[in-house]
C-alpha positions as CSV (number, residue, x, y, z in Angstrom):
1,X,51.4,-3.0,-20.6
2,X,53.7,-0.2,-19.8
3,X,52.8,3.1,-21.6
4,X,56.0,4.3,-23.2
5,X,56.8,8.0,-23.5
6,X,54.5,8.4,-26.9
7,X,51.5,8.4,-24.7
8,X,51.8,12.2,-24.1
9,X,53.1,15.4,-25.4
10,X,55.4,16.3,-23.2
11,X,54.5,20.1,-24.1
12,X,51.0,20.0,-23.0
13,X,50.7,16.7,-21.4
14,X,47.8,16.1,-24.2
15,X,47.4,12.5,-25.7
16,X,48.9,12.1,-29.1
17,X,47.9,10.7,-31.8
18,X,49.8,8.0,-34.6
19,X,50.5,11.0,-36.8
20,X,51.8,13.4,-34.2
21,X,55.1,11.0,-33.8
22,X,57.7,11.3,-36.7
23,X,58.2,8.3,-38.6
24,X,55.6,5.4,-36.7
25,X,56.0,2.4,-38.1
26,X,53.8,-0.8,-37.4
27,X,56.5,-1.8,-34.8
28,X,55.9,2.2,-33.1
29,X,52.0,1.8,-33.3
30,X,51.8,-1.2,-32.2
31,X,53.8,-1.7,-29.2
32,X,52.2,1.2,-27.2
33,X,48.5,0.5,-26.5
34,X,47.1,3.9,-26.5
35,X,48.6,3.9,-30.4
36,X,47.6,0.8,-31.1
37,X,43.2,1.7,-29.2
38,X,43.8,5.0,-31.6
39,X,44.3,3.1,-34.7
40,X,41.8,0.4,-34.2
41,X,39.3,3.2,-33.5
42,X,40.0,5.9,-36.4
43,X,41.7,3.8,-39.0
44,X,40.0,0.6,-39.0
45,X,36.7,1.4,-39.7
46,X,35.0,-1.8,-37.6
47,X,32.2,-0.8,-35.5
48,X,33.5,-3.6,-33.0
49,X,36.5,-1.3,-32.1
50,X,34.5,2.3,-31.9
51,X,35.0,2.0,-28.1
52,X,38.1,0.3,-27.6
53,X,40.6,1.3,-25.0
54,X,44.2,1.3,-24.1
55,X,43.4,-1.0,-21.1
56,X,41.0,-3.2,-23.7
57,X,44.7,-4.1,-25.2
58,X,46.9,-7.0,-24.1
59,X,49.9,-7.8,-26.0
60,X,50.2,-12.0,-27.0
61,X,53.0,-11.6,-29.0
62,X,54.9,-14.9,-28.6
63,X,58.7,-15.8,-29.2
64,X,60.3,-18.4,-29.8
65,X,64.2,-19.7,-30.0
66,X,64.9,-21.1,-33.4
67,X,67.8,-23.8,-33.9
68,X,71.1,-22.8,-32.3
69,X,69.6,-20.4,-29.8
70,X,69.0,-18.0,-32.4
71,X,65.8,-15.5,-31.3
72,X,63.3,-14.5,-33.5
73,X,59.7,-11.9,-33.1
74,X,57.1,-13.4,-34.5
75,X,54.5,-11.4,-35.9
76,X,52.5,-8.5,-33.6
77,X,49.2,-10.0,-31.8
78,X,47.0,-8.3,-29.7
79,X,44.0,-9.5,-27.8
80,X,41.2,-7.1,-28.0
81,X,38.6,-6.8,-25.6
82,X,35.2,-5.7,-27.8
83,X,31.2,-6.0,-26.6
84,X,29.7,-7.4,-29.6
85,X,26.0,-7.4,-29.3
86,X,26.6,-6.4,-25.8
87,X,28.6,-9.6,-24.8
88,X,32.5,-8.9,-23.7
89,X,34.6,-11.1,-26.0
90,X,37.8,-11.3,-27.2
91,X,39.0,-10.8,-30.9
92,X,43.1,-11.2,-31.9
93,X,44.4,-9.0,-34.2
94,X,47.5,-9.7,-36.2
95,X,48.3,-6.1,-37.8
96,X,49.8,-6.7,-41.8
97,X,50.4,-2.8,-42.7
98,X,52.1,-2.7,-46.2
99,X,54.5,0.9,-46.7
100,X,53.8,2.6,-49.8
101,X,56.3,5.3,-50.8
């Protein structure tokens, strides 16, 4: 997946992190992997992701052309890449973030 310019500060050249970038939304988070390994590893709280990494990410996010042509997203999927007992496997995640004001 191509890292998008959210990857870095472009001050320092220094990672960043979900609540460095102004307004992130699921959309935001999600569609940049380094944003997406930092959540999974800090926010999450599943031992399964303590080591994830951006290049542990693949996006399967699927569309599909409704009636008439029309184009539609579908929800966000990711395929993880985790050790689990110290066997590689891979775990989807489907993220459902609710916005409280």
């Amino acid at each position: 997946m191509e890292q998008k310019a959210l990857n870095t500060n472009t001050k320092d050249k220094a990672p960043i992190s979900a609540g460095q970038v102004r307004n992130a939304n699921s959309r935001t988070i999600f569609s940049n992997a380094l944003l997406t390994s930092q959540f999974l590893k800090n926010y999450t709280n599943l031992s399964i992701f303590s080591d994830v990494k951006p290049g542990d990410i693949e996006d399967v996010t699927d569309r599909y052309r409704a009636f008439l042509g029309v184009e539609f997203e579908t929800d966000t999927v990711k395929k993880v890449r985790v050790n689990i007992d110290g066997s590689p496997q891979d775990v989807f995640v489907i993220p459902l973030i609710e916005h409280k004001s």
